[in-house]
C-alpha positions as CSV (number, residue, x, y, z in Angstrom):
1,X,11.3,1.6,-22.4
2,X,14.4,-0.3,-21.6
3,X,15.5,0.7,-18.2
4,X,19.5,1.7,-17.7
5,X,21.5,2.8,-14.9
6,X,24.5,4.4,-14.4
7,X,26.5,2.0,-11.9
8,X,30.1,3.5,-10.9
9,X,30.5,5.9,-14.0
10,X,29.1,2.4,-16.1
11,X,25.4,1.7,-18.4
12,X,24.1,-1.1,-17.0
13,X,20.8,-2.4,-18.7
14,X,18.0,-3.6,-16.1
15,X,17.3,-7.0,-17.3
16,X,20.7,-7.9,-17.7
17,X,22.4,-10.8,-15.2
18,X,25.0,-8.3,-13.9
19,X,22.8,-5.3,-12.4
20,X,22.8,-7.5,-9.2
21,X,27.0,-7.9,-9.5
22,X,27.1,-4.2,-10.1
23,X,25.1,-2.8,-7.4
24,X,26.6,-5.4,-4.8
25,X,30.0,-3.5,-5.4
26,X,28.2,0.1,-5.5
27,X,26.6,-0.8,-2.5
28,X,30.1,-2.1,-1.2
29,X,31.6,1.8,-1.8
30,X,28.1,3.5,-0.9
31,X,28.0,4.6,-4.5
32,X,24.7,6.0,-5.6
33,X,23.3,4.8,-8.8
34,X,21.8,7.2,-11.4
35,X,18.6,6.5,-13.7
36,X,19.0,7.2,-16.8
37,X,15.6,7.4,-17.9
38,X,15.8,11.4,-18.2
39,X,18.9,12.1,-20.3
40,X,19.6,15.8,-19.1
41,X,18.4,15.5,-15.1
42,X,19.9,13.6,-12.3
43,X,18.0,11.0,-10.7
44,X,19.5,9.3,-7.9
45,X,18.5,6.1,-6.4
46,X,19.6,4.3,-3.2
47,X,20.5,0.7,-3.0
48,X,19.3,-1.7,0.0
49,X,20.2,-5.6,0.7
50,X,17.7,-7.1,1.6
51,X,16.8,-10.6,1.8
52,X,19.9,-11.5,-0.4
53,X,20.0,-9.0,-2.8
54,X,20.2,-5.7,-3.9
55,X,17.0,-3.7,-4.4
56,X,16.8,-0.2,-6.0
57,X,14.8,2.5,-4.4
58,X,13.9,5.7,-5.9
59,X,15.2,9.5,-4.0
60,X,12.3,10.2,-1.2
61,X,9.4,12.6,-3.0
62,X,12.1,12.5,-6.9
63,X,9.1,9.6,-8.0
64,X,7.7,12.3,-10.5
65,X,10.6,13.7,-11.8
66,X,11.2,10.5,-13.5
67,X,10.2,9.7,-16.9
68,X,6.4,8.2,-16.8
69,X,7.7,5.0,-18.8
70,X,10.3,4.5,-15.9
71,X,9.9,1.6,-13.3
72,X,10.8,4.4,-10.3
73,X,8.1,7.0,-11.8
74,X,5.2,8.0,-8.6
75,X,2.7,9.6,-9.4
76,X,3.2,13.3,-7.7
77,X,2.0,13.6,-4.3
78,X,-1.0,15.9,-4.6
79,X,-2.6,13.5,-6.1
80,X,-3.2,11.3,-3.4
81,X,-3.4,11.1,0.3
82,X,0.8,11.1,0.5
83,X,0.8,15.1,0.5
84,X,-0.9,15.7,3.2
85,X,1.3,13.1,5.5
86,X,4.9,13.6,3.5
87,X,7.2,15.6,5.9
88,X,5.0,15.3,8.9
89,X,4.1,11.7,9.7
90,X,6.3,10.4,6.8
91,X,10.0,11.8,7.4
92,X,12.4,10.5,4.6
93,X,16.0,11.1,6.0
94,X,17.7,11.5,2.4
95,X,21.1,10.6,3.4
96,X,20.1,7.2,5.0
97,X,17.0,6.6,2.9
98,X,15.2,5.7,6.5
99,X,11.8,6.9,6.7
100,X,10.3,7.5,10.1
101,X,6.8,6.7,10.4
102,X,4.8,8.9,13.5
103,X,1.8,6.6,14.2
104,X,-1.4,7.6,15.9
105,X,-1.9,4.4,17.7
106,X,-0.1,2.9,20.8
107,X,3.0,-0.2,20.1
108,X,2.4,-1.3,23.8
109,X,-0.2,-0.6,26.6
110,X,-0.5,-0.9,30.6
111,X,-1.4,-3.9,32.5
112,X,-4.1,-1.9,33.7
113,X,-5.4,-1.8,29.8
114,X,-5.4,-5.2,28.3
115,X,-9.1,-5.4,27.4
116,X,-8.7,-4.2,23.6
117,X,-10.4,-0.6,22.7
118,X,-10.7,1.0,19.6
119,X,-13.1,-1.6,18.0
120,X,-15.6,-0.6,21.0
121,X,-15.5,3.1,19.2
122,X,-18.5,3.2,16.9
123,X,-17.0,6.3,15.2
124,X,-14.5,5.9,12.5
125,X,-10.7,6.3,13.9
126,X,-9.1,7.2,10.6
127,X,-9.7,11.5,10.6
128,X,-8.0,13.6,8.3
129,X,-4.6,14.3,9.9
130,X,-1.4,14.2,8.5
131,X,0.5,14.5,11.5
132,X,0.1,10.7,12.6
133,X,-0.5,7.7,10.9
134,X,-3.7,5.8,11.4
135,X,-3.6,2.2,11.0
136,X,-5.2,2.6,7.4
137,X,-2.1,5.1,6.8
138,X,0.2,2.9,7.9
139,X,-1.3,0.1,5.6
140,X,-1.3,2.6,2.9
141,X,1.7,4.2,3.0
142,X,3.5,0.3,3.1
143,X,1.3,-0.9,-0.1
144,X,2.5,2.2,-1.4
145,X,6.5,2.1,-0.5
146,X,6.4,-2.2,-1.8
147,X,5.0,-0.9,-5.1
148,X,1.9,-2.9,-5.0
149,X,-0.2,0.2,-5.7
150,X,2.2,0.0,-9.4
151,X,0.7,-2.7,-12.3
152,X,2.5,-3.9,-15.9
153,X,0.9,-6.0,-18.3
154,X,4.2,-8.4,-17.3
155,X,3.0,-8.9,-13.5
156,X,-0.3,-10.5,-14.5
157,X,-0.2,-14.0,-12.8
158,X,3.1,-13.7,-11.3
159,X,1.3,-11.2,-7.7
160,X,0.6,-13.9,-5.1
161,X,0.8,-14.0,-1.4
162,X,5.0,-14.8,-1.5
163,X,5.4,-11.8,-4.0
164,X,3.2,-9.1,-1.8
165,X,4.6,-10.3,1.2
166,X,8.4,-10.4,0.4
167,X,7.6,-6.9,-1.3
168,X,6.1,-5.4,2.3
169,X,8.9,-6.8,4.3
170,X,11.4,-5.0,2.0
171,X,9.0,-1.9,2.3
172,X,9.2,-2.2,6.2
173,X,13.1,-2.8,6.2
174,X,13.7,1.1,5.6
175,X,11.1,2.3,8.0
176,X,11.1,3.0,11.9
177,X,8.1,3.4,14.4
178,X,8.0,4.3,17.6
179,X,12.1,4.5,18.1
180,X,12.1,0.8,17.0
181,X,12.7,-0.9,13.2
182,X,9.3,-1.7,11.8
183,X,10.2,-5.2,11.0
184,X,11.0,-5.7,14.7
185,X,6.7,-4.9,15.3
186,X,5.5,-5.8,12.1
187,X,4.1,-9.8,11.8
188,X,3.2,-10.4,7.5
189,X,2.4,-14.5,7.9
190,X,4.6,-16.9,5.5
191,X,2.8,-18.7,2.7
192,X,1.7,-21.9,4.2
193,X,3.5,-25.2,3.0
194,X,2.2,-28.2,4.9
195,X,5.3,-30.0,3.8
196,X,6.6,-27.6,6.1
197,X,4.4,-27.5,8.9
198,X,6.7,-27.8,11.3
199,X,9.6,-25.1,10.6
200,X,6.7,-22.2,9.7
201,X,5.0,-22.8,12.8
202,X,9.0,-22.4,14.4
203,X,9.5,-19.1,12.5
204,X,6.3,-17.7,13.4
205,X,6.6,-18.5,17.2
206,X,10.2,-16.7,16.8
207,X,8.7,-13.5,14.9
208,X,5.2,-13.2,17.6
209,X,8.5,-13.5,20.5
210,X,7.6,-9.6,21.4
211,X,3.6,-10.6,22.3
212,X,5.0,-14.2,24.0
213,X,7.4,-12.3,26.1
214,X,4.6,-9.6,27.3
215,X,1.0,-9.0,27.1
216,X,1.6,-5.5,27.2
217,X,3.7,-5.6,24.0
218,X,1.5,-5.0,20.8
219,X,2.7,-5.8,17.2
220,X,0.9,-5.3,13.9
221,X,0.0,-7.7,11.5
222,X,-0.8,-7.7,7.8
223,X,-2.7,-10.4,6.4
224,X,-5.4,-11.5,4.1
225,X,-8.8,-12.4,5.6
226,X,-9.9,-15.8,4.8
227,X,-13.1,-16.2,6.4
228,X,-15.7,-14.7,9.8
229,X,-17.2,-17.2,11.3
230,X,-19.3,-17.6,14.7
231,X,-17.4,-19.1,17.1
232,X,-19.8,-20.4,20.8
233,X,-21.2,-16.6,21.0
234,X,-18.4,-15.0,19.6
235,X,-16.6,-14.2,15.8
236,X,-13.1,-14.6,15.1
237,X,-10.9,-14.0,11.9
238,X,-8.5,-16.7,10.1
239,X,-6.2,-15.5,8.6
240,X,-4.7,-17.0,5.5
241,X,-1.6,-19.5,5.6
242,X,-2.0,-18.8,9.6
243,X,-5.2,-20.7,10.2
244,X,-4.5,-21.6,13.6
245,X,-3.9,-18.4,14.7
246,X,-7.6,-16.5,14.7
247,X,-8.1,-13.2,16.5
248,X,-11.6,-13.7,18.8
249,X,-14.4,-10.9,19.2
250,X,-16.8,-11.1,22.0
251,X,-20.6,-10.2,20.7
252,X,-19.9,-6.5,21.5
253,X,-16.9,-6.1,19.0
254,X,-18.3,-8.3,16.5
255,X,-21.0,-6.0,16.4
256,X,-18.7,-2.8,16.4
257,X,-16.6,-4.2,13.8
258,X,-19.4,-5.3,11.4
259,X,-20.5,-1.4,11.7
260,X,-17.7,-0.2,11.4
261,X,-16.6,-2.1,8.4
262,X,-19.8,-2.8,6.4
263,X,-18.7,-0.7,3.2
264,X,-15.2,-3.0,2.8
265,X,-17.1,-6.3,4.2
266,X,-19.9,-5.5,0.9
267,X,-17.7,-5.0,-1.2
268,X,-15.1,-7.8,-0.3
269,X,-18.3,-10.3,-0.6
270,X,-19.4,-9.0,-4.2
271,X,-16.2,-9.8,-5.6
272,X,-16.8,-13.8,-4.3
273,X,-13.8,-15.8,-5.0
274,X,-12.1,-13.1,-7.4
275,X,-10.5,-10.5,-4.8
276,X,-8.9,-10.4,-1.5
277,X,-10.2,-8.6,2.2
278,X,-6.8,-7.1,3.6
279,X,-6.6,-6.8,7.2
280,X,-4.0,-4.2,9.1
281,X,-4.4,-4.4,12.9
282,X,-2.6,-3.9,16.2
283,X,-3.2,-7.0,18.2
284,X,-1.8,-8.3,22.0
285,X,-1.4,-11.9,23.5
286,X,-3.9,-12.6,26.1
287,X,-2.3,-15.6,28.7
288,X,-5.1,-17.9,27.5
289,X,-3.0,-17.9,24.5
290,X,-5.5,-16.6,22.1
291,X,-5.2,-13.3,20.1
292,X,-6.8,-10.1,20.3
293,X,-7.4,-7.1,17.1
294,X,-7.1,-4.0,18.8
295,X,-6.4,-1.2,15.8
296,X,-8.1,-2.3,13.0
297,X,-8.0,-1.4,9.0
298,X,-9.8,-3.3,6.1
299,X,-8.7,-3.1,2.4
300,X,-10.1,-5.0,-0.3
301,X,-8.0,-5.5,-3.4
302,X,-8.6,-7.3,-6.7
303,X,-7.6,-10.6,-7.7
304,X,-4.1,-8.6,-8.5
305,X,-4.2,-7.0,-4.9
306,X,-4.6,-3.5,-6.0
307,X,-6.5,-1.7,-3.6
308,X,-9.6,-0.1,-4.1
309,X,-12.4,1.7,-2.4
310,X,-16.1,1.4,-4.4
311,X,-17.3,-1.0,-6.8
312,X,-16.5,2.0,-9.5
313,X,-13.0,1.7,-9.0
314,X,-12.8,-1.5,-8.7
315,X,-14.2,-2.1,-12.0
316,X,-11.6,0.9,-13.4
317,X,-9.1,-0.8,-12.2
318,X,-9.9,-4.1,-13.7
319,X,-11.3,-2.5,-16.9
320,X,-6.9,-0.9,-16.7
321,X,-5.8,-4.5,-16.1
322,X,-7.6,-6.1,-19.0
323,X,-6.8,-3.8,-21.2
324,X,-2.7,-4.0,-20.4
325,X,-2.1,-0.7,-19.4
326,X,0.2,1.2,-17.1
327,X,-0.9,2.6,-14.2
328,X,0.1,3.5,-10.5
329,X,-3.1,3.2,-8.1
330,X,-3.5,6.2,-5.8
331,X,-4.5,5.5,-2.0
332,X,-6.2,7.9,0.5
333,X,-3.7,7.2,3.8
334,X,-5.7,9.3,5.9
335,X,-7.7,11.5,3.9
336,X,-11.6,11.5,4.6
337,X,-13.8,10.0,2.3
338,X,-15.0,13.2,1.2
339,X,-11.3,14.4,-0.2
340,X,-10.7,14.0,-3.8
341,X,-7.6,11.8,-5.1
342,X,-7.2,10.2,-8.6
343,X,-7.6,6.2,-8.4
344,X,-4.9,5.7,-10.7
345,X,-2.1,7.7,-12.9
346,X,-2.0,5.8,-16.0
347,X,1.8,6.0,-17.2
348,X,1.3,4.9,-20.7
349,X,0.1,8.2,-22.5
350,X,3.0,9.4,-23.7
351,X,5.2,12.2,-22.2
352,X,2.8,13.2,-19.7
353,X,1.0,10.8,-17.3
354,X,-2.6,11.2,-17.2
355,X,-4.9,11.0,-13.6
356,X,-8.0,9.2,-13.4
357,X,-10.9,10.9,-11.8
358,X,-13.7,9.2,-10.8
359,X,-17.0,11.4,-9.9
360,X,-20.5,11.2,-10.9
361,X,-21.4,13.6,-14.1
362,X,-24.8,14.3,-12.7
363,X,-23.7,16.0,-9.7
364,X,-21.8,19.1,-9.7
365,X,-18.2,19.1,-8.9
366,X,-17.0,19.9,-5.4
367,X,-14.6,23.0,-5.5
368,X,-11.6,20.5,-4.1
369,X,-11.8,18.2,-7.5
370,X,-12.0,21.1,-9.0
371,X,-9.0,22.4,-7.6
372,X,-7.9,19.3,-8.2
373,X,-7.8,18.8,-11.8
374,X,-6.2,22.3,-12.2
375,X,-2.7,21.5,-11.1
376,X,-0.7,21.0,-13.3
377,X,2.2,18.1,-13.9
378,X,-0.5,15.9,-15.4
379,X,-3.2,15.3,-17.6
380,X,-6.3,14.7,-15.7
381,X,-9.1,13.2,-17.1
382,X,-12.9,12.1,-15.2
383,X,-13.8,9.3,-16.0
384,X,-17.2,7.3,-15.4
385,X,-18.1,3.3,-15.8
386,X,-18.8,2.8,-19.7
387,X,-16.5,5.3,-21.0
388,X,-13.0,4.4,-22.6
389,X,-9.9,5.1,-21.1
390,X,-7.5,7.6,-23.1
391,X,-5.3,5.8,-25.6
392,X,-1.5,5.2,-25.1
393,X,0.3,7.8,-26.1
394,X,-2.3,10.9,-25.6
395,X,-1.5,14.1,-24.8
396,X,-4.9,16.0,-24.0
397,X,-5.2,18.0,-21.8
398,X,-8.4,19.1,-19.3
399,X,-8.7,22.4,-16.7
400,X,-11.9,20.4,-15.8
401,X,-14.5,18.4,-15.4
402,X,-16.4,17.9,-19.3
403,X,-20.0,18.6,-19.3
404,X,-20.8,15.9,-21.5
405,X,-18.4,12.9,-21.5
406,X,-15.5,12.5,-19.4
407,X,-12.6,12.4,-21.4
408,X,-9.2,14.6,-20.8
């Protein structure tokens, strides 16, 4: 579908040169823009500046009320992890369009606390909560708000490190934590240039100033894991485009971390050169000058940095790309394991969008898929590795799971 707007009572086309003209004078006369992707139902979307121009952001929880064709269409809520954390540790303020984001983990710790904690937990810290965000929420929910969890056949090629980071920063720009901006705490390293060596390592010094200025100050970063290595006893992390900044575990959190992490770690080294390892973690300043992880998430992601969870969806989610569909990946924010959600809403089959289920056919299904796949607003379907994916422009519907194949 083309994608319109209605910009101060005017049609404007999306593609077209003057969208940006238009929304800088809407913006100018906080005008809200209209979608037009519904003909008989309002759909208002707010207008940020950011990083020189004007981005358009669809209504807090209106993503499903668009049409499924439409660039601001989210898959509902229910279907993912964002239900259980919408209205409790994600507030959306609908007159501002700033979201505040209650986290379960500390921005800042006493002097009489600077040797790092959570990786020394052997239990898992993400629990199924949706009044704070754990560090995999947080990740989550900003993969989710930058519309990196969203894939086109036109974004093949064109998703690299400058894309996903300008995209998280713009996510962040509309988000507070902890009475304080999220970009103020949040640290997303620049794509290295060694042309400009110099000026990035000038910028980065400026944007750490909070863990210079104070070893009690924490700030999170979100980067892409390069490599583990041993370092005289010890592990540390590199980071990509930040090489000489590594994050240093004794033997005792290396070996917390490995356990902790072994599912993402596997499944980050199967995909060899092909995928990425996301890392989202809290980390302090020690005066050494070295860095310390303190609240940790992994999150692989394909070669196009969608995110996934087992090698089953990661081969749906290739299997989606390949093929040039549609599709919005679901994520888990702080749901446990054991919770159901769809990996991914395809948008291309037809009027209604259809939900991806992943479960094995030979066991039965829990009573929450089952519950599940009966809501209604979608088509579901259960899929398994092997089977085809509905074709664009299907309308089937399914109240559950198929005994014999798993189609909708």
């Amino acid at each position: 579908m083309i994608q319109r707007y209605r910009v101060l009572g005017k049609v404007v086309t999306g593609g077209q040169d003057d969208l940006q003209a238009a929304l800088g004078a809407a913006y100018a006369r906080k005008e809200r823009v209209l979608c037009e992707c519904r003909r008989h139902e309002e759909l208002p979307l707010y207008i940020s500046h950011r990083h020189d121009r004007y981005v358009l952001a669809r209504w807090p929880g209106s993503g499903a009320r668009h049409a499924t064709a439409c660039d601001h269409y989210e898959a509902p809520d229910f279907l993912t992890g964002m239900a259980q954390v919408r209205g409790n540790a994600v507030i959306d303020d609908e007159d501002s369009g700033e979201t505040t984001l209650k986290l379960a983990f500390p921005l800042s710790r006493s002097a009489a606390r600077l040797a790092p904690a959570a990786l020394t937990n052997d239990k898992p810290t993400v629990k199924s909560t949706g009044q704070k965000l754990s560090m995999r929420g947080l990740l989550h929910v900003l993969w989710d708000r930058a519309e990196l969890t969203h894939w086109h056949p036109k974004m093949a090629g064109k998703r690299n490190w400058f894309v996903v980071r300008r995209a998280l920063l713009e996510a962040a720009a509309s988000c507070k934590a902890k009475q304080e901006a999220l970009s103020h705490v949040l640290f997303v390293p620049e794509t290295f240039r060694l042309e400009d060596k110099e000026d990035l390592r000038a910028r980065r010094r400026a944007a750490l100033e909070r863990v210079y200025r104070s070893r009690d100050e924490l700030m999170v970063v979100v980067g892409e894991i390069k490599e583990i290595a041993p370092a005289h006893g010890a592990e540390r992390i590199v980071l990509r485009h930040v090489g000489d900044m590594p994050f240093v575990m004794d033997p005792d959190m290396a070996r917390r971390f490995h356990k902790r992490f072994a599912g993402e770690l596997a499944l980050w080294q199967a995909q060899g050169n092909q995928g990425h390892l996301v890392v989202a973690g809290s980390f302090a300043r020690r005066r050494q000058g070295t860095f310390d992880l303190i609240e940790v998430a992994l999150m692989p992601a394909t070669g196009e940095w969608l995110p996934y969870e087992s090698s089953d969806e990661q081969y749906l989610l290739t299997k989606a790309v390949a093929e040039k569909r549609r599709f919005v990946k679901g994520m888990r924010v702080n749901l446990d394991a054991s919770a159901p959600i769809a990996s991914l809403v395809l948008k291309d089959t037809g009027e209604d969008a259809t939900a991806i289920h992943i479960h094995d056919g030979d066991t039965e299904a829990s009573e929450p898929l089952e519950a599940l796949l009966a809501c209604e607003g979608v088509t579901h379907m259960v899929w398994k590795e092997g089977e085809p994916l509905p074709p664009r422009g299907s309308r089937r519907r399914t109240g559950g799971i198929p005994s014999d194949r798993a189609a909708a």
